[in-house]
C-alpha positions in Angstrom: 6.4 -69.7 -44.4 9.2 -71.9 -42.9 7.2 -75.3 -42.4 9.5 -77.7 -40.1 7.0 -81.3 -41.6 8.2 -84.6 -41.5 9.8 -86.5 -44.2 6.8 -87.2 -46.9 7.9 -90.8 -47.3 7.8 -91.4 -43.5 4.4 -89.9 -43.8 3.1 -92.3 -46.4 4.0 -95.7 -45.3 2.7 -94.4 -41.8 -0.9 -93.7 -43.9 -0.6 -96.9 -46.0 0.5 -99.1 -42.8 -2.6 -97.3 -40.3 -5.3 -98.1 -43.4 -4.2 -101.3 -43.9 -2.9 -102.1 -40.6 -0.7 -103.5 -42.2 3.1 -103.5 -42.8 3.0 -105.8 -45.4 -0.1 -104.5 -47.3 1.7 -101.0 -47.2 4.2 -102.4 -49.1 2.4 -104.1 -52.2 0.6 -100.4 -52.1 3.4 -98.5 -52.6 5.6 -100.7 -54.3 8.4 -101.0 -51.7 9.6 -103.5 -49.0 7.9 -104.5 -46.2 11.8 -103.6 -44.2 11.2 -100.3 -46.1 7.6 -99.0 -44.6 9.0 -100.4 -41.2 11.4 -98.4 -41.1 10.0 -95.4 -42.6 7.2 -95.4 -39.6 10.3 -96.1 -37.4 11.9 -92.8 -38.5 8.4 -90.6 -38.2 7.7 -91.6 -34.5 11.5 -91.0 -34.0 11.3 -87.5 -35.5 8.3 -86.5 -34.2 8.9 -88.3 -30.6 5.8 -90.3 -29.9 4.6 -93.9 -30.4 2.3 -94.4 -33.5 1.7 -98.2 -33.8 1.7 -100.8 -30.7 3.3 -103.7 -32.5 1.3 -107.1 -30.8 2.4 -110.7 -32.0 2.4 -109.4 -35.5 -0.7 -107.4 -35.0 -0.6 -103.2 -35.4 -2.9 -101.4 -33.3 -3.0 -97.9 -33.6 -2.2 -95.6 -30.3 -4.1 -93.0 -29.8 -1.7 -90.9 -31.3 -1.2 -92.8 -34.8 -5.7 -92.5 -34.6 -5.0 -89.1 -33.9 -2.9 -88.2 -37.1 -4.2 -90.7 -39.5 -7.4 -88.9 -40.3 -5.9 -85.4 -41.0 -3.1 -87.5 -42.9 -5.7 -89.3 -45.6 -7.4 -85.6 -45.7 -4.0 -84.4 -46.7 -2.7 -87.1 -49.1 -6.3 -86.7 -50.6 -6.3 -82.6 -51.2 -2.7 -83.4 -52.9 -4.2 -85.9 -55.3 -6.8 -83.8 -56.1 -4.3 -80.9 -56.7 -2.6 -83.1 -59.3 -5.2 -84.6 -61.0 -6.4 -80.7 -61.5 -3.2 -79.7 -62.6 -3.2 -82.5 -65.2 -6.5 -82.0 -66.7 -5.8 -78.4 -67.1 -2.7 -79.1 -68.9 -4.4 -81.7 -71.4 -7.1 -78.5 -72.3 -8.0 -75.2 -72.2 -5.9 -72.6 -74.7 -3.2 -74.2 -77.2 -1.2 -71.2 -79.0 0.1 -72.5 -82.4 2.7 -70.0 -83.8 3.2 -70.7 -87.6 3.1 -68.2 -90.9 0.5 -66.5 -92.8 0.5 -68.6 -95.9 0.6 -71.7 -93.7 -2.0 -71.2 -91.6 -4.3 -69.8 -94.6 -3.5 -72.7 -97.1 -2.9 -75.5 -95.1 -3.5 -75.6 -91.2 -6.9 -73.6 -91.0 -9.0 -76.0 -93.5 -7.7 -79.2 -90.9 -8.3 -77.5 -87.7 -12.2 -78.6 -87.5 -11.0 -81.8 -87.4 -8.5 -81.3 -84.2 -11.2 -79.8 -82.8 -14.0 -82.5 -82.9 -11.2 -84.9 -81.7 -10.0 -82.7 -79.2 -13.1 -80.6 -77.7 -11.2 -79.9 -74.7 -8.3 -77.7 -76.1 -8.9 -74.1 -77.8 -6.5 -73.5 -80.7 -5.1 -69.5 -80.5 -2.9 -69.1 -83.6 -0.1 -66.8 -83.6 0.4 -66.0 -87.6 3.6 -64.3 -88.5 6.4 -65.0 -91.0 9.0 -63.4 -88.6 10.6 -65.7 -86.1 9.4 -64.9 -82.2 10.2 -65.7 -79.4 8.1 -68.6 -78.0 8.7 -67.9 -74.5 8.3 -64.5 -74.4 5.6 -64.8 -76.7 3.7 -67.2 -74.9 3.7 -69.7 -77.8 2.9 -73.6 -76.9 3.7 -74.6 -80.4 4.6 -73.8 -83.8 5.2 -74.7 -87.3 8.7 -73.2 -88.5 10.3 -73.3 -91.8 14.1 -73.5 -92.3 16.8 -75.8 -91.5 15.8 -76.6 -87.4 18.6 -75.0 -85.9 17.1 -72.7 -83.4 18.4 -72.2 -80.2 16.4 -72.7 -77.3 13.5 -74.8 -79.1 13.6 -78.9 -80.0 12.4 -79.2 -83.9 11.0 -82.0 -85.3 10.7 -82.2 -89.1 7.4 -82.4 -90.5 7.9 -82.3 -94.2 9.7 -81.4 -96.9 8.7 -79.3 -99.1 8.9 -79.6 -102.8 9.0 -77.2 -105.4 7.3 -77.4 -108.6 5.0 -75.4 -111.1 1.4 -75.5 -111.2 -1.6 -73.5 -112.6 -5.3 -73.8 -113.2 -6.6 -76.4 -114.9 -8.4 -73.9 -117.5 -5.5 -72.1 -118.5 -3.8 -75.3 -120.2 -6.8 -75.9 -122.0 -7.2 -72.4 -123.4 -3.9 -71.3 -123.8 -1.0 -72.4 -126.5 -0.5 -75.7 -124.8 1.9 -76.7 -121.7 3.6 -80.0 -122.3 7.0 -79.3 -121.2 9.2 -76.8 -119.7 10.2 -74.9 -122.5 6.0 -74.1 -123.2 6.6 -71.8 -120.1 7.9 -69.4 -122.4 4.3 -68.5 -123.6 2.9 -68.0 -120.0 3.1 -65.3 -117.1 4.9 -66.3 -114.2 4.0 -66.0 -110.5 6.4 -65.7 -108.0 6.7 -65.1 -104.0 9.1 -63.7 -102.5 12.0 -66.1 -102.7 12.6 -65.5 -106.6 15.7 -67.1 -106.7 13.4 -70.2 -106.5 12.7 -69.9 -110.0 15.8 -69.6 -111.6 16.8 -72.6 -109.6 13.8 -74.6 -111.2 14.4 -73.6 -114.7 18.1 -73.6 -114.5 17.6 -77.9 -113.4 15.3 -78.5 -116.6 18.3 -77.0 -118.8 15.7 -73.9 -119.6 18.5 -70.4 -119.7 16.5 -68.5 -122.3 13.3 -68.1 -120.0 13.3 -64.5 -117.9 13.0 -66.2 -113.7 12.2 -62.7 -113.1 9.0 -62.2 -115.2 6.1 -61.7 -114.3 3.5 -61.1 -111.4 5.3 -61.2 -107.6 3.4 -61.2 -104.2 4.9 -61.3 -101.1 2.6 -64.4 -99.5 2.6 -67.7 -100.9 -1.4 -68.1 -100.4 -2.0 -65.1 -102.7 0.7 -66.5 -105.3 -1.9 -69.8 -104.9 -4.9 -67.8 -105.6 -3.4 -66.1 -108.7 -2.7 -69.2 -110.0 -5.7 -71.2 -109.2 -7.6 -67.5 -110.7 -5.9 -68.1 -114.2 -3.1 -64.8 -114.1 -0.1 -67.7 -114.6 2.3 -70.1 -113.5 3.1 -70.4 -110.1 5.9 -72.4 -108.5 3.6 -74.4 -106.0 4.9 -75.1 -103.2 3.9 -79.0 -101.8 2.7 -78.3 -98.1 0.7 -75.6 -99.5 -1.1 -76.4 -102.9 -1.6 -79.9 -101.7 -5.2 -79.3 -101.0 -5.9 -77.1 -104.3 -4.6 -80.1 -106.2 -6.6 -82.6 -104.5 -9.7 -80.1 -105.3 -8.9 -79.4 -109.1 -8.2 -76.4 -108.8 -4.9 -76.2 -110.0 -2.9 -78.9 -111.5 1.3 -80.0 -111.9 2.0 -80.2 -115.9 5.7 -81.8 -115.1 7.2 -84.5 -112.9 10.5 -82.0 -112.5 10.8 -80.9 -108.8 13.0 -79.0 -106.7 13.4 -80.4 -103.1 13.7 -77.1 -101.0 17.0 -76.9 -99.2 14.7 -75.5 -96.4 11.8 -77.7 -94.5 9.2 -77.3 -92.1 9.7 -78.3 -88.5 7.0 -78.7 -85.4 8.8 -76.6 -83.0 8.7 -76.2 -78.9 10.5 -75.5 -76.2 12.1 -77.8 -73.8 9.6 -76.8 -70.8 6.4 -76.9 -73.3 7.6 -79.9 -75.3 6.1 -83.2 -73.5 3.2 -81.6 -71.9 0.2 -83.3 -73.2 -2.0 -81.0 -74.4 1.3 -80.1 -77.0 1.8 -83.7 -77.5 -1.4 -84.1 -79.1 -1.5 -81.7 -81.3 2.0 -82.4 -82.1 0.9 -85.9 -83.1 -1.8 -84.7 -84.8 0.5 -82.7 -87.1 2.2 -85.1 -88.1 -0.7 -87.6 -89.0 -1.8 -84.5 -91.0 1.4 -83.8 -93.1 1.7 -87.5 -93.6 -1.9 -87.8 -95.2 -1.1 -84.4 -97.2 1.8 -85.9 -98.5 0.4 -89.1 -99.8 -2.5 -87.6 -101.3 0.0 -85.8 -103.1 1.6 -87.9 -104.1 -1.1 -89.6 -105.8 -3.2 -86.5 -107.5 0.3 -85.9 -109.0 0.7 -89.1 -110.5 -2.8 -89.3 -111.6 -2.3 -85.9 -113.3 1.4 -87.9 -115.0 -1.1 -90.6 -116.5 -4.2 -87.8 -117.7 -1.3 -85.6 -119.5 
């Protein structure tokens, strides 16, 4: 449809100036010179070939034209308002798709998301769990939680934490086993590992431990079911922060040493460029990061509490 209108800012100061009746008051309303809306109105009747405003000893009265054009005008400005304000509701609601992985979303997101929700009654949370990399835009993805180093092309990443390596177990099994009061006890227990069991060796090799198998022991190829194995009593795991945070706050499982690893890898809040200020992603993007800043402190503190117990 080839439309053949009239500039939009002509029509503007024309509506502002009709209202108002006023050159002046069209100004303060849209935030521009007086000169500015004069001309503006100038330019429309010169376009469109017909008189709008008789201009009396300061005074504008309407032609019969301007009356003509002013009502459809307002009906018009008013139906593109509403259009926008529509369009900007919808976008701060409705259906938010988080990509982020399985143990993630199991260990860590899922037990917050209540919260979001009863802030934020307006926005439906659709996760996307997978620990393979997709492509967000393909994918449909609003927002995710990635781990590595934040290099990927095509999406901004923000870091959300760090994520610190260190062992931890059940509470129960220090208490009826041989006894773990330093690294070297971890000879007497099973180990747990995930599926990065270099992670291990790396941990054992930096507390000077090199007659202790890294290899030993039970593997699983999700962190959350190397959590539960721990937190059910089968061994040592090598916790990771972001994701045992919450089991440690509980007492479920507990950090024997102050020795930790920081992982050369993080986890990032990741978008893309056309998703990344819209403000239903914005909020939960904030949110994330109010989350992973109170996980982190209350870290923190149960693992210096558990320092001072031991």
């Amino acid at each position: 449809m080839n439309r053949r209108l009239p500039s939009l800012n002509a029509m503007r100061a024309f509506e502002a100036a009709a209202r108002h009746l006023s050159f002046t008051k069209a100004a303060e309303e849209l935030n521009v010179t007086q000169a500015a809306i004069s001309h503006q109105v100038k330019a429309l009747e010169d376009q469109i070939g017909i008189l709008l405003f008789q201009r009396r000893n300061r005074q504008l009265i309407l032609t019969d034209a301007g009356q003509t054009l002013l009502p459809d005008l307002i009906d018009a400005f008013d139906a593109m308002d509403a259009a926008v304000t529509r369009v900007k509701r919808r976008d701060q609601s409705g259906i938010l798709t988080v990509a982020t992985m399985d143990s993630l979303a199991a260990t860590w997101l899922m037990p917050r998301l209540a919260r979001f929700r009863e802030d934020n009654p307006d926005i439906d949370i659709r996760l996307a769990t997978s620990d393979i990399s997709v492509d967000y835009e393909r994918n449909g993805i609003d927002i995710g939680i990635r781990y590595g180093r934040g290099n990927w092309p095509g999406l901004i990443a923000e870091e959300l934490m760090r994520e610190d390596i260190f062992p931890v177990c059940a509470p129960e099994l220090i208490e009826k086993g041989p006894g773990l009061k330093k690294p070297a006890d971890l000879r007497h227990f099973p180990l747990i590992h995930d599926d990065m069991t270099e992670d291990w060796a790396m941990w054992l090799k930096a507390a000077g431990l090199t007659d202790i198998d890294p290899q030993r022991g039970t593997g699983f190829t999700h962190s959350n079911l190397v959590i539960q194995a721990a937190i059910n009593g089968e061994g040592v795991a090598l916790g990771r922060g972001l994701l045992v945070a919450d089991s440690i706050a509980a007492g479920k499982l507990v950090a024997p040493f102050d020795l930790l690893l920081t992982a050369e890898y993080r986890y990032f809040v990741a978008s893309t460029e056309s998703n990344h200020d819209r403000p239903k992603v914005k909020v939960f993007r904030d949110w994330l990061f109010r989350e992973a800043r109170k996980t982190a402190d209350r870290l923190t503190a149960e693992k210096r509490a558990w320092e001072k117990k031991a």
